[in-house]
C-alpha positions as CSV (number, residue, x, y, z in Angstrom):
1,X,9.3,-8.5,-9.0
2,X,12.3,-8.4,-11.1
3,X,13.8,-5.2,-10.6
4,X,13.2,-2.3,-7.7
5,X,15.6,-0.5,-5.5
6,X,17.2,-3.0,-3.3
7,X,17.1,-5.7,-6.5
8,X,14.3,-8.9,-6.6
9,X,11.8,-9.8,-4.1
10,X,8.5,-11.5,-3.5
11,X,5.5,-9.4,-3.2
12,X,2.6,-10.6,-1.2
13,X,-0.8,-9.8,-3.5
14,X,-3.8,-10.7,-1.6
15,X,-6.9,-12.1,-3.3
16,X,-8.8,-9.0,-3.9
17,X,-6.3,-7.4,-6.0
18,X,-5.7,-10.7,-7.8
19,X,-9.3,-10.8,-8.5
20,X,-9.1,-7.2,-10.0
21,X,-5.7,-7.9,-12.0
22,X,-6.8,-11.0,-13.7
23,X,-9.7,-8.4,-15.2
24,X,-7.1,-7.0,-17.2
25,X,-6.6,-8.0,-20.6
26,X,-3.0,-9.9,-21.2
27,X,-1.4,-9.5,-24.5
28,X,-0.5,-12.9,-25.9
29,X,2.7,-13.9,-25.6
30,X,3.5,-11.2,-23.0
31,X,4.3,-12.5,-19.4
32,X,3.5,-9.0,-17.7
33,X,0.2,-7.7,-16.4
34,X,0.5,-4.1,-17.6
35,X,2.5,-4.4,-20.9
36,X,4.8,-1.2,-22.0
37,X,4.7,-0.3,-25.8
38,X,7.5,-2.6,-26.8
39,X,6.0,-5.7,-27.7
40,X,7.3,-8.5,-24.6
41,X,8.2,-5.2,-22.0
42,X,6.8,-3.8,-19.1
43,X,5.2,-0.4,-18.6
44,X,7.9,1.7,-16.9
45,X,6.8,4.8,-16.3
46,X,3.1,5.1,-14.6
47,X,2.3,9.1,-15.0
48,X,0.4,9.1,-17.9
49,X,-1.5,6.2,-17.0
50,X,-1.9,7.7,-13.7
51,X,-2.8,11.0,-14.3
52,X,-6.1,10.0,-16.1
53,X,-7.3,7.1,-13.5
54,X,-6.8,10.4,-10.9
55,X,-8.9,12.5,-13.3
56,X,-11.2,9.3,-14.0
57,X,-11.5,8.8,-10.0
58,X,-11.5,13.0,-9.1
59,X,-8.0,12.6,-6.9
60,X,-6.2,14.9,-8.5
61,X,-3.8,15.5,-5.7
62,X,-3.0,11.6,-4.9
63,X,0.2,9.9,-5.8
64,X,1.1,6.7,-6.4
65,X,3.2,6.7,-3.1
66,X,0.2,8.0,-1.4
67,X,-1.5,4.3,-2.2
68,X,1.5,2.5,-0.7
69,X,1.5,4.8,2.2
70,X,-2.5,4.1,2.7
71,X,-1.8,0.2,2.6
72,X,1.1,0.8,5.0
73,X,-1.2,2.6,7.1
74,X,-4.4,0.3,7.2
75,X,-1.8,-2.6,7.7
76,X,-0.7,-0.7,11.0
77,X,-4.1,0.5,12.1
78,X,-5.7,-2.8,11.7
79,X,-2.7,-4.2,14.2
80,X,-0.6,-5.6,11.8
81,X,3.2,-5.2,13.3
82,X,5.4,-3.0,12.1
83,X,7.7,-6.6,10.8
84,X,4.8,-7.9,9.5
85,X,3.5,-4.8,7.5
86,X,7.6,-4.1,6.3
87,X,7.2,-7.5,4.8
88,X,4.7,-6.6,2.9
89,X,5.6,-3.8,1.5
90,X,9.1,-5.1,0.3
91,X,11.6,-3.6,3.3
92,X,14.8,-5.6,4.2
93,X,15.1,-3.6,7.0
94,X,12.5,-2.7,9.7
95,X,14.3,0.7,10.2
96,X,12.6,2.0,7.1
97,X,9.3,0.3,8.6
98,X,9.4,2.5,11.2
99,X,8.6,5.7,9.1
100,X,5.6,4.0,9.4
101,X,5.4,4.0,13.2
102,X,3.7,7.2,14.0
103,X,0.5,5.6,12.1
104,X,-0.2,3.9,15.5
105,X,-0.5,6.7,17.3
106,X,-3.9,7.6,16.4
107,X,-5.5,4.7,17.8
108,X,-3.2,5.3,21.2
109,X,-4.7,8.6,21.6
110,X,-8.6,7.0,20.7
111,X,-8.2,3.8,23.6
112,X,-6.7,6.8,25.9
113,X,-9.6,9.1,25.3
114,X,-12.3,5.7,25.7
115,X,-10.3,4.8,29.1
116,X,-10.2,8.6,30.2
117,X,-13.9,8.6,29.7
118,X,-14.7,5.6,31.7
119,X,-13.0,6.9,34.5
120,X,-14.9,9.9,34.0
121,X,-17.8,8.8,34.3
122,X,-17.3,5.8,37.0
123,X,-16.5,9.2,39.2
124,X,-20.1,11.0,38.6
């Protein structure tokens, strides 16, 4: 991507979204996926757009951080490591990763409630 906070950077698509971007129409002549309304620009701001695919979709509430937060979190939950899922969403540093951390947590307290239950019931 050309531009972003912390200047370029590679951004790792997998194959499903591929799949559903090359769906999308391109304009010719226009290297961009989502084209602005400048001819040969991007789009630069998503809250029109958004708002109706929420509206479309009934999220009304969700926003477009929420979706990188959700990828961050199924990366974590699915075991992904924290340098692993920081490097997919774009961080140089795995300090801001670590906001993510607390997404682990869940799954700590689930294998500690299965083990606690074992035990429980190897003693009746």
């Amino acid at each position: 991507m050309p531009d972003s906070k912390t200047g370029a950077k590679k951004v790792f698509v997998g194959q499903p979204a591929l799949d559903v971007l090359a769906t999308i129409e391109r304009l010719e002549g226009n290297p961009y996926v989502i084209c602005g309304s400048k001819e040969g620009q991007y789009l630069t701001d998503f809250q029109k757009p958004w708002r109706r695919i929420r509206e479309k979709a009934g999220l009304d509430k969700v926003r477009i951080h929420d979706l990188r937060h959700t990828y961050a979190s199924v990366a974590v939950n699915s075991k992904e490591s924290l340098q692993m899922t920081g490097k997919l969403l774009g961080h140089s540093n795995t300090t801001t990763t670590e906001r993510y951390a607390h997404l682990a947590d869940d799954p700590a307290h689930q294998a500690a409630d299965r083990v606690s239950g074992l035990i429980q019931n190897s003693l009746n």
